[in-house]
C-alpha positions in Angstrom: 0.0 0.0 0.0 2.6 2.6 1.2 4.8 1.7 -2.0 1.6 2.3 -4.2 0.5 5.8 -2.7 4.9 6.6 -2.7 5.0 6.2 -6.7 1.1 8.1 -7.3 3.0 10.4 -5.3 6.4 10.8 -7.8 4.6 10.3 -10.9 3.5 14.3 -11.4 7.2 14.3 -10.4 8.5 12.7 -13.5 5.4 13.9 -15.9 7.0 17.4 -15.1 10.4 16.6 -15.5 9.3 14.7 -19.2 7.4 18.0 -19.2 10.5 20.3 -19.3 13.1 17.7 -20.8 10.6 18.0 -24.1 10.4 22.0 -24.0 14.4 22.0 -23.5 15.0 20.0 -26.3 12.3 22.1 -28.4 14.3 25.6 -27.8 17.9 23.8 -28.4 16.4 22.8 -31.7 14.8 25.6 -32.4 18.1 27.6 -31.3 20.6 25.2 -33.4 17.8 25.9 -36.5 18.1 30.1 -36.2 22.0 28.8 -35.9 22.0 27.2 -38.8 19.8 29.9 -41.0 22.0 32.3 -39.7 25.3 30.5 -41.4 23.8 29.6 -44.5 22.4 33.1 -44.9 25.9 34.1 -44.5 27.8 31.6 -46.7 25.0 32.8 -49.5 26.0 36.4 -49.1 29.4 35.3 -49.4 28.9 33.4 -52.7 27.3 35.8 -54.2 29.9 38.8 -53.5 32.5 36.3 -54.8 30.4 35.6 -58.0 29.8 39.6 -58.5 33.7 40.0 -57.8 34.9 37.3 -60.8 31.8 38.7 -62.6 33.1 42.2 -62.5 37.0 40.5 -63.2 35.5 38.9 -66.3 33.3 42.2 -67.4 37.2 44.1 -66.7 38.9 42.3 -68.8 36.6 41.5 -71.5 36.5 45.1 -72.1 40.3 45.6 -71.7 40.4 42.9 -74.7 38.0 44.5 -76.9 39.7 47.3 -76.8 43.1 46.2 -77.3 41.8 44.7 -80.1 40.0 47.9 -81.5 43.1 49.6 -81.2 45.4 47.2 -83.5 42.7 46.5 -85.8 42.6 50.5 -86.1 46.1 50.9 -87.0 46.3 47.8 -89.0 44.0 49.1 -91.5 44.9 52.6 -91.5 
């Protein structure tokens, strides 16, 4: 009898601790998910800066190349 009333008595105990194991683990995920959103935002902002900087490297000398070659096709034909 006593050990039946003892574990009524301790099982509000461990439905609270279940209680705030489950809402721990709910903000570490949801703390490790902003985390993660956070890094890929950043490694996107980074990729793209490094795509507009070879982009603009490209554009550069592209246009460097056109007009070297405007240049000597000038004085080759006059």
């Amino acid at each position: 009898m006593f050990t039946t009333l003892f574990v009524m008595a301790l099982c509000p105990l461990a439905k609270a601790d279940v209680a705030q194991a489950a809402h721990d683990a709910k903000e570490a995920t949801v703390h490790a998910a902003k985390k993660t959103g956070e890094i890929a935002k950043e490694a996107a902002h980074g990729t793209a800066h490094a795509a507009k900087t070879v982009a603009h490297g490209v554009a550069n000398t592209a246009h460097k190349g056109y007009q070297a070659t405007k240049v000597a096709v000038h004085k080759a034909t006059h």
